[in-house]
C-alpha angles and dihedrals in degrees: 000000000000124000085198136045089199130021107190121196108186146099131311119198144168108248101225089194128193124183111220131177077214151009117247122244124233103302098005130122117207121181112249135188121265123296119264118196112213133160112255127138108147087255108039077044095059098043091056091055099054094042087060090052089062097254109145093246145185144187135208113189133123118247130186123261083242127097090261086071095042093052077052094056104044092042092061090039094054092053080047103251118156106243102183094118101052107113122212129221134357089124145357114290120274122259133209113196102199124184107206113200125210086272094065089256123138148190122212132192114187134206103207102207122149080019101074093056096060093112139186085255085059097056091043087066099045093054092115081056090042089051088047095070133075095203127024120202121197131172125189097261093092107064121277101241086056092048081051091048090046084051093051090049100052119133113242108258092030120122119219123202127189136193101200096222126188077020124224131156109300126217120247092246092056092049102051094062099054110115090187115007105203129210156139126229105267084045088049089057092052102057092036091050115187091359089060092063108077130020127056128296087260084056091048095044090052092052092050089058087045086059094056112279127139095211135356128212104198105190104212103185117226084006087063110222144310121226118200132204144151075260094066139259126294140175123242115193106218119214117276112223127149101266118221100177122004085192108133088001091119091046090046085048095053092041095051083042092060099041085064110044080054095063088049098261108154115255093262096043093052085046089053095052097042090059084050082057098047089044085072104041095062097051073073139074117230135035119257094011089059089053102112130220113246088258088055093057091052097048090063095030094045087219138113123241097229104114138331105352111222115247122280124221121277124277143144086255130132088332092047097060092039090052084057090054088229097113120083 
């Protein structure tokens, strides 16, 4: 019935990337490496992991006619991602400029560029490509008005799932589509508002799905993540590893997560395997080149990929740096 696993809306950017042994202070200067060019973009980003798990997977997204946007378009064919609904000018290609610390922990500042003009006209024309897809993943690096459009084209039976990222407050329409919503915790106080800033995750995780959502993902850091349902709220551990860059883990994490959910995995199940994804990601250093294959997260998982994966032992992994905020 569905051409696509995963349909993913969302950014593409070039990754304009600086090594620091620490991050400068207002109105300082500190020397940095040299500067390494990757893809990235938190949608571009997401498609490409899913495409390396082996999920059927597509992008619309609107890059630049620069070479920015041509690094943006081979790097997600050659992960074999369809690209036929990436758009092409309107604007130069987004940029992210990202500092990177001796942790592994990074800062990011983003131009948004060609992404800002990915518009509600644009997904009204794509809605072949909309009905296509089994599961459809957007973040809020794209503009507001053109997440709410994605949300009105859905096909019935597909399941939408959003990392509100950068987060701000979300329409009810919007939430009441998510399947899962997906955030961290500063993203969790945003969109709660007042109510986010007292009580426990579960608390917050309750008021989220008292908010509309199907289903919440809430990431905890150390404490891995909390998944949230009319069924109830559980714990999920996430994978401890030594972490050399967290740039594109939270992405790794949301693609992995939908993929999932797509091939019927329950929502902790899919949430358990997608930490076991990011886990490898940040033992890497880039964004979409750290992404792993299925037979690379259970080498170091030592788990198959049929069904729901058991659990793996607690870290600061892939949901650690996505609790920080700090991985796109």
């Amino acid at each position: 019935m569905y051409d696509h696993d995963l349909l993913v809306v969302g950014s593409a950017n070039a990754d304009l990337v600086i090594d620091v042994e620490r991050r400068p202070a207002a109105g300082e200067t500190v020397l940095g490496s040299d500067l390494a060019v990757h893809p990235g973009g938190k949608g571009a980003n997401q498609a490409v992991a899913a495409a390396r798990l082996g999920a059927r997977t597509a992008l619309l997204a609107r890059v630049g006619d620069d070479a920015y946007g041509r690094l943006l378009l081979g790097s997600q064919r050659a992960a074999g991602v369809e690209t036929a609904g990436v758009l092409v000018g309107g604007a130069p290609t987004g940029v992210a400029l990202i500092t990177v610390d001796p942790s592994g922990d990074n800062s990011i500042v983003v131009s948004p560029g060609a992404n800002g003009r990915l518009t509600p006209a644009d997904v009204r024309a794509a809605d072949g490509l909309l009905h296509a897809s089994r599961v459809v993943s957007a973040q809020l690096e794209i503009p507001l008005e053109t997440v709410v459009e994605v949300v009105r084209n859905l096909a019935p039976g597909s399941r939408f799932v959003l990392n509100p990222s950068p987060p701000r407050p979300l329409p009810a329409e919007v939430l009441a589509a998510c399947d899962p919503l997906i955030v961290n915790e500063h993203e969790a106080k945003v969109i709660l508002g007042e109510a986010g800033g007292s009580g426990e995750p579960e608390d917050w995780a309750r008021l989220l799905l008292a908010k509309g959502p199907k289903s919440v993902v809430v990431t905890l850091g150390g404490e891995g993540a909390l998944v949230a349902s009319a069924d109830g709220v559980s714990r999920v551990p996430s994978v401890k590893v030594a972490a050399v860059d967290t740039t594109g883990a939270g992405d790794s994490f949301t693609a992995a997560l939908a993929w999932r959910l797509g091939t019927g995995s329950s929502l902790a199940g899919a949430a358990a395997y997608a930490a076991r994804v990011g886990a490898v990601a940040v033992t890497r250093r880039g964004a979409q080149e750290s992404f792993p294959t299925a037979q690379e997260v259970d080498a170091l998982c030592g788990a198959g990929t049929g069904g729901d994966p058991a659990p793996g032992p607690e870290s600061d992994s892939a949901p650690e740096a996505a609790r920080r905020g700090d991985a796109r």
